[in-house]
C-alpha positions as a printed Julia matrix, in Angstrom:
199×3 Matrix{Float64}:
 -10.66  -35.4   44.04
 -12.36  -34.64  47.46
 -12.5   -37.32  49.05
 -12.47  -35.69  53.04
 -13.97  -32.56  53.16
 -14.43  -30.12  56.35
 -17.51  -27.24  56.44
 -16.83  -24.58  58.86
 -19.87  -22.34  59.0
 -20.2   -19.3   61.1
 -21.12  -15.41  60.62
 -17.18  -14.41  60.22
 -17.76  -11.23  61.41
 -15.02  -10.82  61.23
 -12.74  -13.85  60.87
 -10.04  -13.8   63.57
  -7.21  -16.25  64.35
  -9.12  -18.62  66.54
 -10.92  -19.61  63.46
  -7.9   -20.38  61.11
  -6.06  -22.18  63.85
  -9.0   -24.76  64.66
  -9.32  -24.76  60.67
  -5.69  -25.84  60.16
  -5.53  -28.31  63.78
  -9.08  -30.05  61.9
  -7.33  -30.65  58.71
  -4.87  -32.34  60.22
  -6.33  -34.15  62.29
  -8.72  -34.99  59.95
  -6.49  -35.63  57.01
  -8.9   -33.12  55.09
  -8.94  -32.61  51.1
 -10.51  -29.47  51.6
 -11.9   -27.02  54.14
 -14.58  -25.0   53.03
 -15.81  -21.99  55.24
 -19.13  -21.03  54.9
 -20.35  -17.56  56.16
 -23.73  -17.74  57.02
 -26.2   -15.25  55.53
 -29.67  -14.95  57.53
 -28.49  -17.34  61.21
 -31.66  -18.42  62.84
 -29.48  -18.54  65.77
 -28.92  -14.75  65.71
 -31.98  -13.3   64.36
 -31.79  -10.1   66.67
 -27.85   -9.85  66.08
 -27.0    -7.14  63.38
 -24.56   -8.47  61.55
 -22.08   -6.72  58.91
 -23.23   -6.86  55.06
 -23.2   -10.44  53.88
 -20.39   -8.93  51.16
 -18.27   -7.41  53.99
 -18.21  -10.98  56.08
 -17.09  -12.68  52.4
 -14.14  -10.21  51.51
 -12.99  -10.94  54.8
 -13.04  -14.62  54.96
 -11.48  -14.59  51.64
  -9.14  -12.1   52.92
  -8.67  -14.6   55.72
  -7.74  -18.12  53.68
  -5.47  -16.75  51.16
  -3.23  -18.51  50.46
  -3.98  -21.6   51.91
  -4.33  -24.74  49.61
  -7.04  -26.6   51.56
  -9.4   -23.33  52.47
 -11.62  -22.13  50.63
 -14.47  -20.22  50.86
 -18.27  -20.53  50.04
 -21.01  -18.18  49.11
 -23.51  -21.4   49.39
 -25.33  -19.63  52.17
 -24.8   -15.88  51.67
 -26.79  -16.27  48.32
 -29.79  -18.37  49.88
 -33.18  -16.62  50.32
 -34.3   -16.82  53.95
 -33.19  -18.36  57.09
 -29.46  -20.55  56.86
 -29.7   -23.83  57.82
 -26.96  -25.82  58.61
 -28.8   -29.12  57.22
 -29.31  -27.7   53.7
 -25.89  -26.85  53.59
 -24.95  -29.86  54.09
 -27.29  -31.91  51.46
 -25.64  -29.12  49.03
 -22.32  -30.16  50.21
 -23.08  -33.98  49.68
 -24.13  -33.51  46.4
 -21.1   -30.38  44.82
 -18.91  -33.62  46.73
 -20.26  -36.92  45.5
 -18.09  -39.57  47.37
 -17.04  -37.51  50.03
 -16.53  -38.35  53.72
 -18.31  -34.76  55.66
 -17.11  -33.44  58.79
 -19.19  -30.26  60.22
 -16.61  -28.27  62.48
 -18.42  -27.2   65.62
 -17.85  -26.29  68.88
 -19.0   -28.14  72.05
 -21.18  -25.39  72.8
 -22.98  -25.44  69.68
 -22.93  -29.06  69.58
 -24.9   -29.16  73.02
 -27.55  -27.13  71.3
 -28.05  -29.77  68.44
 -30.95  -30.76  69.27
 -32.82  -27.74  68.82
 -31.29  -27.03  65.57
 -33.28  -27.58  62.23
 -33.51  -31.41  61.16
 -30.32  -32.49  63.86
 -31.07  -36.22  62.98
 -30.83  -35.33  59.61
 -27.54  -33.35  60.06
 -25.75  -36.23  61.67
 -26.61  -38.81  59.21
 -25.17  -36.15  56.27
 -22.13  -35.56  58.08
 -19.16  -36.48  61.42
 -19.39  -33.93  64.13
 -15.88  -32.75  64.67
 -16.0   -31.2   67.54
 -13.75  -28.42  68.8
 -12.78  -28.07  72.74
 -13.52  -24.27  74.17
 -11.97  -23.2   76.81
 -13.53  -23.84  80.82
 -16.05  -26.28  78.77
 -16.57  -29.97  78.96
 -18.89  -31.89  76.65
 -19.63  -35.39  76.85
 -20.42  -35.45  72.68
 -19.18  -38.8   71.84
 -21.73  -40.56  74.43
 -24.62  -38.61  72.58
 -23.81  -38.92  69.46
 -21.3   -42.15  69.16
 -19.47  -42.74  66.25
 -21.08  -39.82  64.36
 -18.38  -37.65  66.9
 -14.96  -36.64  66.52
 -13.13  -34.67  69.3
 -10.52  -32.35  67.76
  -9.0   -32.14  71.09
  -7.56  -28.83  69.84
  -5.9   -25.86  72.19
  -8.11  -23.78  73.45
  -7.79  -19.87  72.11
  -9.63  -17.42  74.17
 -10.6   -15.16  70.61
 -13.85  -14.38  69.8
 -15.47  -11.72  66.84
 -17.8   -10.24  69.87
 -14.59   -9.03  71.82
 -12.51   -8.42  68.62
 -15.65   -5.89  67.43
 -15.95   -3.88  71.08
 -12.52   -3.61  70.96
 -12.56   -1.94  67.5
 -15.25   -0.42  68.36
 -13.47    1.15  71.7
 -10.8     2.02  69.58
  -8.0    -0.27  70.42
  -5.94   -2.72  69.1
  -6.86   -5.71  66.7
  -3.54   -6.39  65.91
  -2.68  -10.34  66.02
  -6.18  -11.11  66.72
  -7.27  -11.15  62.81
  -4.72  -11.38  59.76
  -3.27   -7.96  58.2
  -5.05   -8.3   55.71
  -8.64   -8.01  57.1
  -7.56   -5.75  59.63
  -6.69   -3.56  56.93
  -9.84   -4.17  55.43
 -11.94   -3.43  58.76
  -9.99   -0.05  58.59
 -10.77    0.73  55.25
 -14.33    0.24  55.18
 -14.92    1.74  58.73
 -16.59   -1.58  60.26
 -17.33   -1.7   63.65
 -17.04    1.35  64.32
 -18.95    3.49  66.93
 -21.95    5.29  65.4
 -22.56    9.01  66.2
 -25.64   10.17  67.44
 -27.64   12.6   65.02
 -27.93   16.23  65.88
């Protein structure tokens, strides 16, 4: 039975540290049944962004959480036609959950662009905003939002899947920054590498 439930969406690409640590710090802080990440497929957000294959981004989230009781991982919006919105992903949560308390992991940087998300009154009535700190950034989320708002309060970790990709890219070291396992994986299926120019 699920009865507190955590949704961590985001592009994964590629899962790195940061993300498992604020993962793990949320469910236990939030005394969480069950964390569910959930790779986006088409981000409104990052509609000029070229992202890795949808497939890629899931092997390596899976990669990512295994082994872990609480994470899993879900291919909600990866399989959804058009843009991802956060607020159908949640209604799809609600209902796969019946009876459970929601909490949408996100940071204070995406929380303070909320409002111009798709149907934000509707996403804070379908689920708690736990919100994670990021580091050199204040928020002031719980006198927006109320009692809708959680604040993690979690350490900051300076990682991010931008810096982890130009350094792959560069070709140096992503050792520590993701698990083995997906680095291996980045490896072996060449992502993020630099293309060549055609002759």
């Amino acid at each position: 039975m699920i009865r507190r439930l955590g949704l961590f969406g985001g592009t994964f690409d590629p899962p790195h540290v940061g993300h498992l640590a604020l993962a793990e710090w949320a469910r236990d802080r939030l005394r969480l049944d069950l964390v569910l990440f959930v790779p986006a497929g088409r981000p409104p957000h990052k509609r000029r962004s070229v992202l890795s294959p949808a497939a890629d981004r899931l092997a390596m989230t899976r990669l990512a959480v295994r082994g872990h009781p609480a994470f899993r991982v879900s291919t909600i919006e990866t399989r959804r036609q058009g843009p991802s919105f956060t607020v159908d992903t949640l209604g799809w949560a609600r209902a796969r959950f019946p009876g459970a308390q929601v909490f949408l992991l996100v940071g204070a940087d995406s929380l303070a662009d909320l409002p111009h998300w798709h149907e934000p009154e509707r996403i804070v009535r379908l689920a708690r905003l736990a919100v994670a700190a990021r580091p050199g950034r204040r928020h002031r989320a719980r006198a927006r939002f109320g009692a809708r708002v959680v604040e993690l309060d979690n350490p900051g970790l300076e990682v991010s899947s931008s810096a982890i990709r130009a350094r792959a890219r560069a070709g140096h070291s992503i050792r520590y920054l993701v698990p083995e396992s997906v680095e291996r994986y980045i490896r072996r299926h060449g992502l993020y590498r630099p293309k060549r120019s055609a002759r």
